[in-house]
N, C-alpha and C positions, 0 to 999 in steps of 0.2 A: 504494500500500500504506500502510495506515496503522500510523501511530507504535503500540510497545508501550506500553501502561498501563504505569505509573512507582505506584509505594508516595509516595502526598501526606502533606503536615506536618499539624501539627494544627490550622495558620493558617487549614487548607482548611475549615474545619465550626465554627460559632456558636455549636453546642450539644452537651454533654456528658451522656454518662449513665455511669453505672459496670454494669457487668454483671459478676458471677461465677460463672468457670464451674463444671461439677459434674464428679463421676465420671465419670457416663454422656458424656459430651462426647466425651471421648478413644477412638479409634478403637484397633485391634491394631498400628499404628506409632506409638503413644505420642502423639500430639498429637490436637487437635479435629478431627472430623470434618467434612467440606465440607459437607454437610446444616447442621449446627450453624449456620454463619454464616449461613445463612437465619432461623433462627431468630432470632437476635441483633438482626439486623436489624428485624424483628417487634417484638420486645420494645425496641430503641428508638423508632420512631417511634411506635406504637401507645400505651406509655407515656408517651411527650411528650403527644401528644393527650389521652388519659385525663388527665394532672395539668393540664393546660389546659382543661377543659373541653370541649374539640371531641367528645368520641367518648364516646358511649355503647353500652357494648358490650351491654346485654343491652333498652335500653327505648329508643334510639335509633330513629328513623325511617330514617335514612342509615344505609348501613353502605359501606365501603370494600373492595372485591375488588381481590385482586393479579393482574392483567394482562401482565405481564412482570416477568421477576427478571434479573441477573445479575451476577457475582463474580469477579474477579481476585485472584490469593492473592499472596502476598508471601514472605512469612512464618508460620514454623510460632504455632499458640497451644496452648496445651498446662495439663489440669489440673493443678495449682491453679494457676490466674492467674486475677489482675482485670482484665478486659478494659475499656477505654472506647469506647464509642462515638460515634463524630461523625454528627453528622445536618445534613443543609443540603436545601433546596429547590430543584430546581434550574428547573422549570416549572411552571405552574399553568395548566390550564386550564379548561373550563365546569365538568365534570363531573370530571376526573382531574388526579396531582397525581404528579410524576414527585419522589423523595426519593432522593436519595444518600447512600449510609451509608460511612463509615470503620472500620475495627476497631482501636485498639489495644492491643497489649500495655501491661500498667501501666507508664508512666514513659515511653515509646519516642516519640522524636520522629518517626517517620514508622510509617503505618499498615502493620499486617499484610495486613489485605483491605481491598479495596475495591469496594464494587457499590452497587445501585440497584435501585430497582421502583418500578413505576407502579401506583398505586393509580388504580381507578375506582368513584366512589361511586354507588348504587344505593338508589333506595326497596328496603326491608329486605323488603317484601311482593311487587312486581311485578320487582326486580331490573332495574327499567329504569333506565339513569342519571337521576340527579339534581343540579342546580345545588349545588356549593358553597355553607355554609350561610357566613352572616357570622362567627359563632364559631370555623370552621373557617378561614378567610381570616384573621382576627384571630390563630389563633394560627401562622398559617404564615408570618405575616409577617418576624417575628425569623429566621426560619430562610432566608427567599430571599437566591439569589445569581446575579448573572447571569449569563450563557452565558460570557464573558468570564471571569469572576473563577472560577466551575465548570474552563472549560480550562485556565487558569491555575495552580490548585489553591491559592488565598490566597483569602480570605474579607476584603474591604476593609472 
């Protein structure tokens, strides 16, 4: 039987985004709705790539399909709050690229959620995978962590 997922520090992830949440986030229990944290998700790594040049969302040739998603909760998040997001890499291979995301609430040393998705990149036309472009590699580089320092939840 495997170990319970544990809420990581923020040693575990290389790269920061700020996300704030809105209104509409908050479910009829008062905090963020579990859909939401998908989204957040999105909105970091997808944002990392666009301010790095890797990803062109509307004239790109590549484009990145989510393949797999999933999320472990911790802790509630609840509007108004600024959420941080940790993003780290945790595999890379020809065509797909497995990304680990952290949630946390503003200031909190260990994250609320924690998940991952695997993106797999496709010519935007035939949808058939496509080799990692060098731009994409280049900007995924800051972000890897290996299987080791991933279970570990520390970012070396």
């Amino acid at each position: 039987m495997s170990e319970r997922p544990q809420a990581e520090p923020r040693s575990a992830y290389p790269f920061f985004t700020r996300i704030t949440t809105r209104w509409m986030d908050n479910d009829v229990y008062g905090h963020v709705n579990n859909v939401v944290y998908y989204s957040f998700f999105d909105t970091a790594v997808n944002g990392y790539l666009i301010s790095r040049g890797a990803l062109d969302l509307h004239g790109g040739a590549v484009i990145g399909l989510v393949v797999e998603t999933q999320c472990n909760f911790f802790a509630p998040l609840q509007y108004p709050q600024a959420v941080e997001a940790g993003v780290r890499v945790a595999r890379v291979g020809t065509s797909s690229v497995r990304y680990e995301i952290g949630l946390f609430a503003d200031a909190e040393p260990r994250c609320a959620a924690a998940g991952h998705f695997v993106h797999v990149y496709v010519d935007r036309a035939t949808r058939r995978p496509a080799a990692l472009s060098a731009a994409l590699l280049s900007a995924l580089a800051p972000l890897r962590v290996t299987a080791q320092e991933a279970a570990q939840g520390a970012v070396q």
